[in-house]
TIMI-2910 file (N, C-alpha, C, CB; in pm, 1 decimal, decimal comma, always signed):
<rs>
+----------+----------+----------+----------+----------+----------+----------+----------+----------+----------+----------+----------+------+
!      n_x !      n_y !      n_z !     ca_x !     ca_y !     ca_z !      c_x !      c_y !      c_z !     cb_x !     cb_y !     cb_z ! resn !
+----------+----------+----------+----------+----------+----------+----------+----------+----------+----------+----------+----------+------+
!  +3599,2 !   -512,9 !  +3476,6 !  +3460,2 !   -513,8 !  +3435,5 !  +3376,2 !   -449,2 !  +3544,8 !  +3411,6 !   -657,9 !  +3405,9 !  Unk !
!  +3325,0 !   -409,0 !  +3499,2 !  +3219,9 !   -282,6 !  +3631,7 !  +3101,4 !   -413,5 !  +3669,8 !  +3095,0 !    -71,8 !  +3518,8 !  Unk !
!  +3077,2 !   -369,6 !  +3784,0 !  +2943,5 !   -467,8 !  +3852,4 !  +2842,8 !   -378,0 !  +3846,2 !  +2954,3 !   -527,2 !  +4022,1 !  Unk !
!  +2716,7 !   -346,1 !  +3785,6 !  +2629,9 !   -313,5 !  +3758,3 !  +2480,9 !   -399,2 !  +3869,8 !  +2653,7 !   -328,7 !  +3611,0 !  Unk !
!  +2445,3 !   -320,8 !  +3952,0 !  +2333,2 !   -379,9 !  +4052,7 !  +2217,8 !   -284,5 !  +4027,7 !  +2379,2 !   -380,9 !  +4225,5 !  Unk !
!  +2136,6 !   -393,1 !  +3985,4 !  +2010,6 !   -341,6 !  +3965,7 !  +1856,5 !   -352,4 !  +4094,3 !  +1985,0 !   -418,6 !  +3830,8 !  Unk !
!  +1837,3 !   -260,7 !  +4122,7 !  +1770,1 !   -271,7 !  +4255,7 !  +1595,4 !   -268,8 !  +4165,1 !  +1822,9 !   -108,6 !  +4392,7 !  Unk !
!  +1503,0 !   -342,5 !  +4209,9 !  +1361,9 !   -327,8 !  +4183,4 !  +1313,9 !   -276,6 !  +4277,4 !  +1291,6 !   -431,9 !  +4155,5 !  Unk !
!  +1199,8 !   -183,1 !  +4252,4 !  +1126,3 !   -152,9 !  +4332,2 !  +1016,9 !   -225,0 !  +4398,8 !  +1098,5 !    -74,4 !  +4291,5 !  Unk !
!   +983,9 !   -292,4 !  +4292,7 !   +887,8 !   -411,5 !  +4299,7 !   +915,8 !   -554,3 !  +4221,2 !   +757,7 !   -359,1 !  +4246,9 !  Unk !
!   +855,7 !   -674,8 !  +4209,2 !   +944,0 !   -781,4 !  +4185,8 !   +840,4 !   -783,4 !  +4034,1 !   +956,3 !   -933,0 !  +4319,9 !  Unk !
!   +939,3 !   -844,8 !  +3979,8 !   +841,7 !   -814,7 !  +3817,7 !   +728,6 !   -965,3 !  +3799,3 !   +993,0 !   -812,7 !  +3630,0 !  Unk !
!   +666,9 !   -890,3 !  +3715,5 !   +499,1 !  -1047,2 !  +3736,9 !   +520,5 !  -1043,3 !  +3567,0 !   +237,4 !   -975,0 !  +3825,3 !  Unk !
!   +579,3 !  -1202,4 !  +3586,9 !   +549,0 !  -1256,0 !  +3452,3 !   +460,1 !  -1253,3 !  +3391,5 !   +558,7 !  -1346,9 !  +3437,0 !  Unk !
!   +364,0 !  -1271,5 !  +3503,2 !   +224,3 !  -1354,9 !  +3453,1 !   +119,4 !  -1252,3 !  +3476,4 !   +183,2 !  -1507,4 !  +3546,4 !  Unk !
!   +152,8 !  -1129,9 !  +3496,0 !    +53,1 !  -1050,8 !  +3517,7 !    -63,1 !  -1030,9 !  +3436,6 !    +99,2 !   -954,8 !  +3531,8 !  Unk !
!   -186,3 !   -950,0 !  +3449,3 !   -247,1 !   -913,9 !  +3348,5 !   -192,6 !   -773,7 !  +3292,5 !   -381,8 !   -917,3 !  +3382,7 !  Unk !
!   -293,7 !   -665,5 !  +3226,6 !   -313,8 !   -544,1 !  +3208,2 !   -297,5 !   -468,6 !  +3302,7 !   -409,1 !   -525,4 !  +3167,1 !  Unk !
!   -346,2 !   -489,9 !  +3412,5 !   -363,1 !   -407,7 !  +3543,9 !   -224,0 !   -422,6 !  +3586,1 !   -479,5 !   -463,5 !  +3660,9 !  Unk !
!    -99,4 !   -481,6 !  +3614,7 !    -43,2 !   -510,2 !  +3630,1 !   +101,9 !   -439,5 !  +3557,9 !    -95,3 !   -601,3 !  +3630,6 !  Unk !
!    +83,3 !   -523,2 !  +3449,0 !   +165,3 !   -413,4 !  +3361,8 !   +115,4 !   -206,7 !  +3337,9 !   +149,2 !   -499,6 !  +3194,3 !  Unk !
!    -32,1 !   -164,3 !  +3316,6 !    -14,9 !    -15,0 !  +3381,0 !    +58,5 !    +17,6 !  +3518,7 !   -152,2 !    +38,5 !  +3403,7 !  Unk !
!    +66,7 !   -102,7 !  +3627,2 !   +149,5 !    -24,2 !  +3727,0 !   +273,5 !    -33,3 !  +3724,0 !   +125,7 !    -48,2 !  +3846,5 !  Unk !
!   +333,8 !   -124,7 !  +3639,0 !   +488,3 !   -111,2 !  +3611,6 !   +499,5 !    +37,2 !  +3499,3 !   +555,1 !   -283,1 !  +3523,9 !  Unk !
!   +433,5 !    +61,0 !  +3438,1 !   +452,3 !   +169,1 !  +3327,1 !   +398,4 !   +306,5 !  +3445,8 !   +328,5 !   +134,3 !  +3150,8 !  Unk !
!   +339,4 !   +300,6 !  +3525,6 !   +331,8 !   +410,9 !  +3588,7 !   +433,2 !   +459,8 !  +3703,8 !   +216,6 !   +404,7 !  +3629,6 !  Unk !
!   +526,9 !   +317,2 !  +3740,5 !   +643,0 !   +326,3 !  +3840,4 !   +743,4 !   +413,5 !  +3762,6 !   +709,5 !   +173,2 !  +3885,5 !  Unk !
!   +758,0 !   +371,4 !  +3621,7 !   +841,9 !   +416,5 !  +3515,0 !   +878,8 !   +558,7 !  +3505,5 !   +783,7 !   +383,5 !  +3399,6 !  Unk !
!   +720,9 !   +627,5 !  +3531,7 !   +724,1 !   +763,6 !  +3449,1 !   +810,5 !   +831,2 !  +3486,7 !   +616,8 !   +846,7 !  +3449,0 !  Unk !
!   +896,2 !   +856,9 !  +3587,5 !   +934,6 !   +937,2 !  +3661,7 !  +1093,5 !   +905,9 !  +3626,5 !   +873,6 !   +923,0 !  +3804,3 !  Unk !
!  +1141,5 !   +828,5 !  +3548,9 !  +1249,3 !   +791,7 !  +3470,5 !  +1211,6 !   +858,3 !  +3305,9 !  +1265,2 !   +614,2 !  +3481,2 !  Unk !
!  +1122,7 !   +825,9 !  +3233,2 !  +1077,4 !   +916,3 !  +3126,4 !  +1100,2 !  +1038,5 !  +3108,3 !   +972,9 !   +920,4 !  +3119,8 !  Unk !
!  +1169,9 !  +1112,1 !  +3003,6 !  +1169,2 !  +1213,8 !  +2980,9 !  +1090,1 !  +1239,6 !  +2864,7 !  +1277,1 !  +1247,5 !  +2984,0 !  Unk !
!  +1074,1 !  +1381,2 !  +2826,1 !  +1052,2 !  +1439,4 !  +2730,8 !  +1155,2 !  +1533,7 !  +2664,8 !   +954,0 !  +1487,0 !  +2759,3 !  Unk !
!  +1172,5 !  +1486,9 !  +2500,0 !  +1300,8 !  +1570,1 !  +2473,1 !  +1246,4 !  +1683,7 !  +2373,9 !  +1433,4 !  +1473,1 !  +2400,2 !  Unk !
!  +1314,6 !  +1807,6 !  +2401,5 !  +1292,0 !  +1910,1 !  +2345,9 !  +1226,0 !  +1909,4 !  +2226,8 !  +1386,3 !  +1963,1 !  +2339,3 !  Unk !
!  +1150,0 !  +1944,2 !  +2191,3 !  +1068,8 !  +1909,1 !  +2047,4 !  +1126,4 !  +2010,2 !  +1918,0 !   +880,3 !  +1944,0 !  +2071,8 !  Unk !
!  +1246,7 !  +1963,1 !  +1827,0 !  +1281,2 !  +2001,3 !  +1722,3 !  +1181,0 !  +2012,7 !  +1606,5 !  +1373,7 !  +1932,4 !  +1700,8 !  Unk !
!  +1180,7 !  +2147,5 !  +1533,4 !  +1096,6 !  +2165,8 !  +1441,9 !  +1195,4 !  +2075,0 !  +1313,0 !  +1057,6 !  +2341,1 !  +1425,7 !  Unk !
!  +1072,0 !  +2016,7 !  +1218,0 !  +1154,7 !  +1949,5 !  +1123,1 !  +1222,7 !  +2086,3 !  +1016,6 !  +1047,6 !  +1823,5 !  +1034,1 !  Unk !
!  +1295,8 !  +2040,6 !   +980,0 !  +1429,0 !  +2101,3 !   +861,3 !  +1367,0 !  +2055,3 !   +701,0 !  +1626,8 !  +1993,4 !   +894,3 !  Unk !
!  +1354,9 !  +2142,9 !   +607,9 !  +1322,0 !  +2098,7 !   +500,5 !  +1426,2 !  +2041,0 !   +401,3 !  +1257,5 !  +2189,0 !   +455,3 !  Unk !
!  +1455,6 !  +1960,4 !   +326,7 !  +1548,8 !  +1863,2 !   +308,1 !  +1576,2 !  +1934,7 !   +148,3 !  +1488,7 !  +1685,7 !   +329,6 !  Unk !
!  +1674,8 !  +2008,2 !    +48,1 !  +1675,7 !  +1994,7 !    -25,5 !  +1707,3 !  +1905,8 !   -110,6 !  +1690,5 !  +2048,3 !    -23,2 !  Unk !
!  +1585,1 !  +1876,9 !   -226,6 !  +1593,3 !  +1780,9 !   -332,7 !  +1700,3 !  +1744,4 !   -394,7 !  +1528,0 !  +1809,2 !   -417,4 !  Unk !
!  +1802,9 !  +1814,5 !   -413,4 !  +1931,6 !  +1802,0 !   -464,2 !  +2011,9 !  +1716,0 !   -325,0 !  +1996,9 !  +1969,6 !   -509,6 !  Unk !
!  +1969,6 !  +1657,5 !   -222,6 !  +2016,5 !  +1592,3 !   -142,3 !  +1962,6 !  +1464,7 !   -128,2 !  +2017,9 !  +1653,3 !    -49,0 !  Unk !
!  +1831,3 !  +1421,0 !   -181,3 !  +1765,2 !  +1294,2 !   -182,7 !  +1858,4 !  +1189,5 !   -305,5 !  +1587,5 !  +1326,9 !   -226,4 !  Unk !
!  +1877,1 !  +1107,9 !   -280,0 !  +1892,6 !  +1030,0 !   -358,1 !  +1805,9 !   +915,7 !   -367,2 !  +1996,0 !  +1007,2 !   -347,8 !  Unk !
!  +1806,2 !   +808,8 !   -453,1 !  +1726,0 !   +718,0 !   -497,9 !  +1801,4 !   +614,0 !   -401,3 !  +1717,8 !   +697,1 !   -664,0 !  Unk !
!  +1693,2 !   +463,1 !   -375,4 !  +1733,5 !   +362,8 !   -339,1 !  +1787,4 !   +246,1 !   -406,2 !  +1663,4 !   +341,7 !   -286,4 !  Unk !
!  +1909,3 !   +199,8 !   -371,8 !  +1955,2 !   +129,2 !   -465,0 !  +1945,4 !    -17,5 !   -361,9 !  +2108,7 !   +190,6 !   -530,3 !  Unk !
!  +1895,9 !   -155,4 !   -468,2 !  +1873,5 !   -235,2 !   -393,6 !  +1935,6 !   -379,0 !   -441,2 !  +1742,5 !   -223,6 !   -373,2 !  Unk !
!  +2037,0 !   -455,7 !   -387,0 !  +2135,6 !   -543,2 !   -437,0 !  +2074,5 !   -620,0 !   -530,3 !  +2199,4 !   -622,7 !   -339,8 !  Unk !
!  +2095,5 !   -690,4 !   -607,8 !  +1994,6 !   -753,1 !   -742,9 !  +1938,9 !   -869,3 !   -669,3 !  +2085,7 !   -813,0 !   -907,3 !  Unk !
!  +2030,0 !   -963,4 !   -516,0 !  +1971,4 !  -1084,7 !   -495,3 !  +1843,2 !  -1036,6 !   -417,3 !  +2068,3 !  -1190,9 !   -418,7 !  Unk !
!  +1818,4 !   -924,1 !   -338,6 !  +1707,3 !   -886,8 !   -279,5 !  +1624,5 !   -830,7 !   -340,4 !  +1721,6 !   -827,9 !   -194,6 !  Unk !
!  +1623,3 !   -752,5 !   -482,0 !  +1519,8 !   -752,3 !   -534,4 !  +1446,1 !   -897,6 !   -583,4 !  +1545,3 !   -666,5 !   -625,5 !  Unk !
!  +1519,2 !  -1000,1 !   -676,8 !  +1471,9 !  -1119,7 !   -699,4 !  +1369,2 !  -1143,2 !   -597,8 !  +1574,6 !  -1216,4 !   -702,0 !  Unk !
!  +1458,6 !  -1180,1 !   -437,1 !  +1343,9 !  -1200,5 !   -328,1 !  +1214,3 !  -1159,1 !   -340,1 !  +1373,6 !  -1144,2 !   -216,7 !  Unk !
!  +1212,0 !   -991,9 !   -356,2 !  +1094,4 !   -956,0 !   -311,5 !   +985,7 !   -974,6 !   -423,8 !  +1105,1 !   -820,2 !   -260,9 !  Unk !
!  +1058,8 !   -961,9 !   -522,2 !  +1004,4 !  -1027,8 !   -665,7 !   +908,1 !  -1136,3 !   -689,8 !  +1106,9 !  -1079,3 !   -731,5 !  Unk !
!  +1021,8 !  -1251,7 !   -594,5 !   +902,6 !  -1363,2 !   -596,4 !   +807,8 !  -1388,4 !   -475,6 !   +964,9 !  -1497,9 !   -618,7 !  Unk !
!   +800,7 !  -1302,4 !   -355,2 !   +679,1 !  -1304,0 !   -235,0 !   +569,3 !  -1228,5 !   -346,4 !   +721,4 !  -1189,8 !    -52,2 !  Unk !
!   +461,2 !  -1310,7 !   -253,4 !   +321,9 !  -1281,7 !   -262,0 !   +301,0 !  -1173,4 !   -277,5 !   +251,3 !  -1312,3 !   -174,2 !  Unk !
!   +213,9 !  -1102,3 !   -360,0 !   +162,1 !   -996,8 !   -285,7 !    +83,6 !  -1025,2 !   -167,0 !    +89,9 !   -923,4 !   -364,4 !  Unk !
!    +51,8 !   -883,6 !   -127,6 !    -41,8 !   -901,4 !     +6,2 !   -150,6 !   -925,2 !     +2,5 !    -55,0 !   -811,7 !    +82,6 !  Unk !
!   -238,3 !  -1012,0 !    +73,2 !   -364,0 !  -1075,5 !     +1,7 !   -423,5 !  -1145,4 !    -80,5 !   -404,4 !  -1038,5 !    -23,5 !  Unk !
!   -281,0 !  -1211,4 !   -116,5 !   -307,3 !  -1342,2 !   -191,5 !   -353,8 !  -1446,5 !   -133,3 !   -207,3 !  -1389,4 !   -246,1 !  Unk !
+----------+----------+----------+----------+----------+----------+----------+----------+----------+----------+----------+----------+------+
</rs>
């Protein structure tokens, strides 16, 4: 089994506020990448199919609320 050690740079704050958590997200960035930005692909229709949904989970959704009831 490999031993995996994780070093902090700083000690993490449970209890922090806002201010706190932006400086953990700004320690971060520099681990962040950006991945190449793929143009989308147009999907032919003859490849979509319909959703098929097991009969006990339709029932379910059948009997929830609508929203805003």
């Amino acid at each position: 089994m490999t031993n995996i050690k994780v070093h902090a740079s700083a000690p993490a704050d449970l209890e922090g506020g806002l201010a706190s958590l932006r400086g953990d997200c700004a320690r971060m960035v520099p681990h962040w990448t950006v991945p190449e930005r793929a143009a989308a692909r147009p999907v032919s229709p003859s490849l979509i199919h319909g959703v098929s949904v097991p009969p006990a989970s339709a029932r379910l959704l059948d009997a929830m609320s609508e929203y805003g009831d």
